[in-house]
C-alpha positions in Angstrom: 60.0 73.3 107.9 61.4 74.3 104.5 59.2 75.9 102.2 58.7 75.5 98.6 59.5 78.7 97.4 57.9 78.4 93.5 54.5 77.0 94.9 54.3 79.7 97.5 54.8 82.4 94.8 52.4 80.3 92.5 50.5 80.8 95.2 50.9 84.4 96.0 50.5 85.3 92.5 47.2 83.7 92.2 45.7 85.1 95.2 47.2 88.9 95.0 47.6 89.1 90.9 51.3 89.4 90.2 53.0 87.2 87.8 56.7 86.8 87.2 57.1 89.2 84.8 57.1 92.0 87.6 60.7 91.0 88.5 61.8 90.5 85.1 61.6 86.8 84.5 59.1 84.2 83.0 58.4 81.4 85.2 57.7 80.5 88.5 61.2 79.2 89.0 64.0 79.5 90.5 65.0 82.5 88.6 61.9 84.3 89.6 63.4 83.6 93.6 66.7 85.3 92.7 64.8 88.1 91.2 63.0 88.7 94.3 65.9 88.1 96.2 67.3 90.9 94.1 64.3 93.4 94.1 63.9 92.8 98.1 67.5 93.7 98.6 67.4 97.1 96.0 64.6 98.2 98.0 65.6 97.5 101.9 64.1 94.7 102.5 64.6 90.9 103.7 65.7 89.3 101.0 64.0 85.2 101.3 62.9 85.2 97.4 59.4 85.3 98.4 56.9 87.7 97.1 54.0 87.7 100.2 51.7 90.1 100.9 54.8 93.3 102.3 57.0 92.6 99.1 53.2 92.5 96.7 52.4 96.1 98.1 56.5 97.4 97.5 56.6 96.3 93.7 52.9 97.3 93.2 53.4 100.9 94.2 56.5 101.2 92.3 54.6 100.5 89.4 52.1 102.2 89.5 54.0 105.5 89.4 55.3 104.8 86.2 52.8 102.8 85.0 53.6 103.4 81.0 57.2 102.1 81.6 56.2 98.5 82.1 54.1 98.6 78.7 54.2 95.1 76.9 56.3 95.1 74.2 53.0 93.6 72.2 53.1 93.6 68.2 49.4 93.0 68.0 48.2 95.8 70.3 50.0 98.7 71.4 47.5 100.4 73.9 46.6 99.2 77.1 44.0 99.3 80.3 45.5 98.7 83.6 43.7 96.2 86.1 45.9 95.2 89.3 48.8 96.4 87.6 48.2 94.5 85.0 47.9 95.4 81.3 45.0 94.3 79.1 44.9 95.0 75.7 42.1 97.8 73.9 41.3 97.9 70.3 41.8 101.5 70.4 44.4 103.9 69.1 43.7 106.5 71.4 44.5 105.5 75.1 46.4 107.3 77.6 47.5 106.3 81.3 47.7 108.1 84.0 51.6 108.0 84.5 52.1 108.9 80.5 52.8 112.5 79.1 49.7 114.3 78.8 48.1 112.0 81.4 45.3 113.0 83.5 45.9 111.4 87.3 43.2 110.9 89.8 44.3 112.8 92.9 45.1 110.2 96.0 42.4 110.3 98.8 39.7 110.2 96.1 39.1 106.6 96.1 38.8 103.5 98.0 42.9 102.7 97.6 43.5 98.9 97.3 47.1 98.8 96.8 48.4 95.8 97.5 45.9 93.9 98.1 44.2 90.7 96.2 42.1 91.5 93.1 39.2 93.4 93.7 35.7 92.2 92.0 34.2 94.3 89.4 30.4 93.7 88.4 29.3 97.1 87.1 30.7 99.5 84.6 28.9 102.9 85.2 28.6 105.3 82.4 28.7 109.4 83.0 28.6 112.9 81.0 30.3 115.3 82.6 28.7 118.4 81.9 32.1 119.5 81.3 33.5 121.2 78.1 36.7 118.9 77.9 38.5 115.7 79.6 40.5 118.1 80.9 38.5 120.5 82.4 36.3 117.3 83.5 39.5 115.7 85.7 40.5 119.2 87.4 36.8 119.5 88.4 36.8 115.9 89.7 40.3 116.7 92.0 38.9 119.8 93.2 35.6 117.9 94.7 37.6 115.1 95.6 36.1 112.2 93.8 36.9 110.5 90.6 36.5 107.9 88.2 38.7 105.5 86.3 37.8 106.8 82.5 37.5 109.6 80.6 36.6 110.0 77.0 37.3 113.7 75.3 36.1 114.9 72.4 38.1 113.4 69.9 37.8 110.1 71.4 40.7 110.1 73.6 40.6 107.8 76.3 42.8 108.8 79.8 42.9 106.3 82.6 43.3 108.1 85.5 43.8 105.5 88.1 44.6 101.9 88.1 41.1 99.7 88.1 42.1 97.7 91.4 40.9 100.9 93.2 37.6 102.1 93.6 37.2 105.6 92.6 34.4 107.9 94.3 32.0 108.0 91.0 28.7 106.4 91.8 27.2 108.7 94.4 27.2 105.9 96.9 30.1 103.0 98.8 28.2 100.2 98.1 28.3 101.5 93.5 32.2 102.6 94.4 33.1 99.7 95.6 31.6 97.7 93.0 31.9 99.2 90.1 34.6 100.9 87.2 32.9 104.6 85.5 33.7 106.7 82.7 33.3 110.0 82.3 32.0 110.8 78.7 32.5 114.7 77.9 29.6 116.7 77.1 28.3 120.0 78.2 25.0 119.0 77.9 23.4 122.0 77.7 22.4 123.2 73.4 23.8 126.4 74.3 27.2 125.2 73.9 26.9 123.9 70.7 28.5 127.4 69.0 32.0 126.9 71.3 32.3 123.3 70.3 31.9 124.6 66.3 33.7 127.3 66.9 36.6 125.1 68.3 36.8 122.5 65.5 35.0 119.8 66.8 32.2 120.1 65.2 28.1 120.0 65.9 27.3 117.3 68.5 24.1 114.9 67.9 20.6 116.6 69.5 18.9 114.4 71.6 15.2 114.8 71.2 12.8 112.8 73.0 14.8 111.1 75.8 12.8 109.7 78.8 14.6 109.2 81.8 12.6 108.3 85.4 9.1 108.1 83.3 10.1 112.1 82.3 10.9 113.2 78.7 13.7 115.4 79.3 14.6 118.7 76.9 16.4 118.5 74.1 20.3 118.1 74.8 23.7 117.5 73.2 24.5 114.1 72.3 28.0 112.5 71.9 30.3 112.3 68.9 30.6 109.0 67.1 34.4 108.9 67.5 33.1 109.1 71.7 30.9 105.7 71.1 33.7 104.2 68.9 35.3 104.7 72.1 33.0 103.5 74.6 32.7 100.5 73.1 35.9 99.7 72.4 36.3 100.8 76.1 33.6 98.4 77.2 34.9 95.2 75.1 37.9 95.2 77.2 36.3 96.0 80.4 34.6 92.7 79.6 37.9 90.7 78.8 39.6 91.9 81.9 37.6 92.3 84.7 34.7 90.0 83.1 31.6 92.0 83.7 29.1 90.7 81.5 27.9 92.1 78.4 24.3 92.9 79.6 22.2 96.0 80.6 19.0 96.3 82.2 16.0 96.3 80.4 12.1 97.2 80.0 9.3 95.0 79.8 9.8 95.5 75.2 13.5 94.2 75.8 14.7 97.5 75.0 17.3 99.9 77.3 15.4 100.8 80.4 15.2 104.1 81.4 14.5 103.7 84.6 16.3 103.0 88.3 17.2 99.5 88.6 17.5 98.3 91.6 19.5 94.7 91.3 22.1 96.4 89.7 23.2 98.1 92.8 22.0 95.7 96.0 21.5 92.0 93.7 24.0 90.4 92.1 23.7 91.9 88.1 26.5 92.4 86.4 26.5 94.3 83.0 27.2 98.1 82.0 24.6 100.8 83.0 24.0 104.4 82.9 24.4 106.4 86.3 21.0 106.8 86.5 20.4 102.8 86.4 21.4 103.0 90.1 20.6 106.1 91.0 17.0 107.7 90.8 18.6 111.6 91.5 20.8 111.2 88.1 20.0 111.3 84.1 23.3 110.5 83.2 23.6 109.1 80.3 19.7 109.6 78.9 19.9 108.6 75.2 22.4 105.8 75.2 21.1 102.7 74.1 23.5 100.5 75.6 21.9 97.3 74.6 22.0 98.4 70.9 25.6 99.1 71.2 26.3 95.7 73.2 24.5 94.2 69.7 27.2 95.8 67.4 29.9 93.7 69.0 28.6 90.2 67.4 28.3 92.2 64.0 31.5 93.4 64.4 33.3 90.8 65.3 
């Protein structure tokens, strides 16, 4: 029986997340075969202009080590998140991939690796500190326990993508958050005695948090984050929501404000929203202070 090579790859691309641009071409036509046909042969294998599952994995590994070299040539937006291999625009001047100069990589065997295969479902976006001085301290610390997480945000509001989103990095504390879920790690030592080294070099006095309940506990005064961090965030967030559609929501208390406590749909129902670590877990803090529905609000204003 003959096949229909454009609806197969129609087909392909819809269930695995490629489109035609991968091989160079526009449409699912007959110049997207030949371009398979020419990227199958280049790279050892069959050549039948068909881009199933075998051919999927090839092209998607190959561009994921030089993720930065596939860039849309976009004259609205010139930074990018990557989902699937895919980009997605961020309203956001600072962004660096993982693959760019200056990038910060998330080491392999440190996540759930989904190469190749179809799209996986994000519900949750976690939010972190890392207790670390730097993005870059932050990312070595992460390699050397051998866990991750997709995001980081330094200090001046620089944000490094450290692994493509279709793979679920070791963040959450737990498979079944991992698996479900994209993180950021937001640096902040934490701790007020640090305050003098972040004066001392240039980036100023962090925000003290005062009065910050966490787990029905008021917790002791700590450093906050910069504004250029939750300009960041939320620019981070907006297209976290456009591309992977988790839903602009948080859990909340009885007054309809941020809870502060465990929440227990977010990890085993079916929420989907942004929450802090300690949302879905009841041994973390992370990230006391952070009024995500507030922030949430600002988009409508904003927009």
């Amino acid at each position: 029986m003959t096949i229909d090579k454009n609806f197969y790859n129609q087909a392909s691309a819809a269930k695995l997340g490629w489109d035609p641009t991968w091989f160079g071409v526009k449409h699912f036509d007959e110049s997207l075969v030949r371009a398979v046909k020419k990227w199958q042969r280049d790279h050892g294998l069959s050549a039948d202009g068909l881009c199933g599952p075998g051919t999927f994995r090839r092209v998607w590994t190959a561009r994921q080590v030089d993720i930065d070299d596939y860039k849309p040539q976009n004259l609205e937006y010139s930074n990018f998140i990557v989902y699937q291999g895919n980009f997605h625009s961020i309203k956001w001047d600072k962004v660096v991939l993982w693959s760019e100069h200056g990038g910060l990589k998330a080491n392999p065997g440190t996540y759930y690796d989904y190469s190749g295969r179809p799209k996986r479902n994000i519900r949750l976006f976690v939010n972190h500190w890392d207790v670390c001085l730097s993005s870059t301290f932050c990312s070595k610390i992460l390699n050397k326990r051998g866990i991750s997480v997709h995001f980081l945000i330094d200090n001046d509001g620089t944000i490094y993508q450290t692994l493509d989103m279709q793979h679920g990095a070791w963040h959450a504390g737990h498979e079944r958050g991992n698996r479900a879920s994209v993180g950021v790690e937001i640096t902040n030592a934490y701790y007020p005695k640090y305050q003098d080294w972040y004066v001392r070099n240039g980036h100023g006095q962090r925000p003290l948090v005062e009065n910050a309940w966490v787990h029905g506990e008021e917790l002791d005064p700590f450093l906050g984050f910069y504004p250029v961090q939750i300009e960041a965030l939320k620019a981070l967030w907006q297209a976290i929501h456009e591309s992977a559609g988790v839903e602009l929501q948080t859990p909340l208390n009885q007054f309809d404000k941020t809870s502060t406590k465990y929440y227990q749909d977010a990890l085993y129902g079916n929420f989907s929203g942004f929450v802090s670590h300690y949302h879905i877990s009841k041994r973390k803090i992370d990230c006391a202070g952070l009024d995500i529905k507030t922030l949430l609000e600002e988009f409508d204003c904003e927009e």
